[in-house]
C-alpha positions as CSV (number, residue, x, y, z in Angstrom):
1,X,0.0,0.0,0.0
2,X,1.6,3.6,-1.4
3,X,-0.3,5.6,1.4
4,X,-3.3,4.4,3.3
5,X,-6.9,3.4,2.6
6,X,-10.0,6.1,2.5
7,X,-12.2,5.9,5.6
8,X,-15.7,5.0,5.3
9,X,-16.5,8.3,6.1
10,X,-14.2,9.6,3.1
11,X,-15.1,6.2,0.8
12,X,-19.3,8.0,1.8
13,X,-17.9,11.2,0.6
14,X,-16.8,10.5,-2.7
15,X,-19.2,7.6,-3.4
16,X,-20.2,9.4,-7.1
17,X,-15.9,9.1,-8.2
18,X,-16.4,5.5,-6.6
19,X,-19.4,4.6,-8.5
20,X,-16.8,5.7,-11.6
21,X,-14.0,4.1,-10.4
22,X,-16.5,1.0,-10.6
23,X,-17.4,1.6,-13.5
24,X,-14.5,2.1,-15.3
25,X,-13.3,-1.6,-14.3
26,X,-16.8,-2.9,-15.7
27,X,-17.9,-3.9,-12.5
28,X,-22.2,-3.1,-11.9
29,X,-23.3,-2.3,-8.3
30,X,-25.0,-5.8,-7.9
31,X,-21.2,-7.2,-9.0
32,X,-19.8,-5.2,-5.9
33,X,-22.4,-6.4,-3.8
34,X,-21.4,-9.8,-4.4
35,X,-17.9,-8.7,-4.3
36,X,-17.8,-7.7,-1.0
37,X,-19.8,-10.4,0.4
38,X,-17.7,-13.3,-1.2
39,X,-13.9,-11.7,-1.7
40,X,-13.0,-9.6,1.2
41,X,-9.7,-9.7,-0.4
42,X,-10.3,-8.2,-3.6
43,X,-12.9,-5.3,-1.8
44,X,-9.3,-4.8,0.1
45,X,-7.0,-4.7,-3.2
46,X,-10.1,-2.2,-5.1
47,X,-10.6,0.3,-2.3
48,X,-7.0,0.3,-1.9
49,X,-6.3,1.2,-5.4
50,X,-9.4,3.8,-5.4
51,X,-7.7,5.2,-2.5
52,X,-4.6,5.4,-4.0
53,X,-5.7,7.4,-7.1
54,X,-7.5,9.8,-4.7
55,X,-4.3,10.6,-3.0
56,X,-2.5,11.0,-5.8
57,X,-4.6,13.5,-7.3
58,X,-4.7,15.8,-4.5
59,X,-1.0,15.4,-3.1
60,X,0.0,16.0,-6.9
61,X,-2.2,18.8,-6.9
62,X,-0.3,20.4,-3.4
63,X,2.5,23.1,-4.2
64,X,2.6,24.2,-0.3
65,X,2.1,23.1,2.8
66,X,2.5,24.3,6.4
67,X,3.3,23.6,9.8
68,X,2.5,25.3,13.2
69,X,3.5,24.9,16.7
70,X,3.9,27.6,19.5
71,X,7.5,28.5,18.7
72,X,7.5,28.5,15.1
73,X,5.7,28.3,11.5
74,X,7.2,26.2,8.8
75,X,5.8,26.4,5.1
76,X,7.1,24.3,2.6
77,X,7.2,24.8,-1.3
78,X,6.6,21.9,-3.0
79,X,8.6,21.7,-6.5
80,X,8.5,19.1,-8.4
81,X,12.4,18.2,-7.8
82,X,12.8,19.4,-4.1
83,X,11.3,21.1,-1.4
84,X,12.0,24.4,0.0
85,X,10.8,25.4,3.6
86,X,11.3,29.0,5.4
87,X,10.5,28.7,8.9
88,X,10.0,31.7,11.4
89,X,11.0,30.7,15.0
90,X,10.5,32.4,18.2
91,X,12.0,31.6,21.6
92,X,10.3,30.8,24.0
93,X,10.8,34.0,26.6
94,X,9.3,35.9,24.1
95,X,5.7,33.5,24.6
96,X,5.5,32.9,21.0
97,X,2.4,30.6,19.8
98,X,2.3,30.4,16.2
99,X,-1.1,28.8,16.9
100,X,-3.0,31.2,17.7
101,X,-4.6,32.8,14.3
102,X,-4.2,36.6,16.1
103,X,-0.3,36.0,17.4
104,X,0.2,34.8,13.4
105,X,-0.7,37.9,11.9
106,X,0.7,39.8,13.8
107,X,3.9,38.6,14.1
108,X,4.2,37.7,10.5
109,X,3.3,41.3,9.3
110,X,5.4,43.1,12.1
111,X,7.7,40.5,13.8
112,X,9.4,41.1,17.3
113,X,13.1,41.4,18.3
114,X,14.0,38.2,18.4
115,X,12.5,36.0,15.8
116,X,14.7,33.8,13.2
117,X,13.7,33.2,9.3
118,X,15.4,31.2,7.9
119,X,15.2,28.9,4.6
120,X,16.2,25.6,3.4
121,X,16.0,23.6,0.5
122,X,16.1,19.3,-0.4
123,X,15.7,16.9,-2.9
124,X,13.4,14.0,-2.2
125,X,14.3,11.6,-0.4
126,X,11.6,9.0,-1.8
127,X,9.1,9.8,-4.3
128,X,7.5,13.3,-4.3
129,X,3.9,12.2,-3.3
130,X,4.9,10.2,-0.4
131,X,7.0,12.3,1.5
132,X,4.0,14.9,1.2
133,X,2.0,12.2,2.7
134,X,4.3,11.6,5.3
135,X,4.1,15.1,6.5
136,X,0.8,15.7,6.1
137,X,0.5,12.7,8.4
138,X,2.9,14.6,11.2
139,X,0.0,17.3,10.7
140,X,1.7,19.6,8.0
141,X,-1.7,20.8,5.9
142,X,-2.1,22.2,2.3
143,X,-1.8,25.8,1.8
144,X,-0.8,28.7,-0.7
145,X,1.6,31.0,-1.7
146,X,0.8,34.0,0.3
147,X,2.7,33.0,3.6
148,X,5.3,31.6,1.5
149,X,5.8,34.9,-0.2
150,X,5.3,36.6,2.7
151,X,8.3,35.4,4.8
152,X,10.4,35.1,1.6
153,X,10.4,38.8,2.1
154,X,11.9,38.9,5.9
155,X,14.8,36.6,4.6
């Protein structure tokens, strides 16, 4: 398995691009009845591969993604080649927390003595798609360009 398998909550939400998926391996809802009452295994394999394609789609679709805890914001630009992160850190006697939507702003638009940016750059270690997944999984989430840009400027 590349990533992980849709929920049945997620599998609910995209049961129209299911029904598709179905039908573009020429298999009619009575078929998947009887599929997943009689071969567990290949309802496994099917929803695996469905969930797969999902994944793909939106991680190839990501071009940043961010991370927060109370000392410091990371965003990441996701190239197709490497990654390039800035990060804004705070120490702690200052009682940063990056968190909290209010402290972001303004600290990003006017920050304190204090505060590092700095930036960084990678080439994948594995294949592009999975090491997105892997930090969306340690809680990284999609974004855009604007905070990116933003902190690019207090480099």
């Amino acid at each position: 398995m590349k990533y992980k398998d849709l929920t049945n909550e997620e599998l609910e939400a995209l049961e129209p691009e299911f029904v598709k998926y179905l039908a573009a391996n020429t298999i009619t809802a009575d078929d998947w009845i009887q599929i997943k009452k009689h071969e567990p295994t290949k309802t496994s394999e099917m929803i695996s591969h469905f969930s797969e394609l999902v994944l793909d789609n939106i991680l190839n679709n990501i071009k940043y993604l961010q991370f927060n805890t109370k000392e410091k914001v990371m965003v990441f630009h996701c190239d197709e080649e490497a990654i390039t992160s800035i990060i804004m850190e705070a120490p702690a006697e200052i009682n940063p927390d990056f968190t909290n939507k209010e402290y972001f702003k303004k600290v990003v638009g006017n920050p304190p003595a204090g505060i590092k940016v700095y930036s960084a750059e990678k080439k994948y270690s594995k294949e592009r798609n999975i090491e997105l997944f892997e930090m969306t999984e340690k809680g990284c989430f999609p974004t855009d360009e604007n905070l990116f840009e933003a902190l690019e400027k207090a480099l």
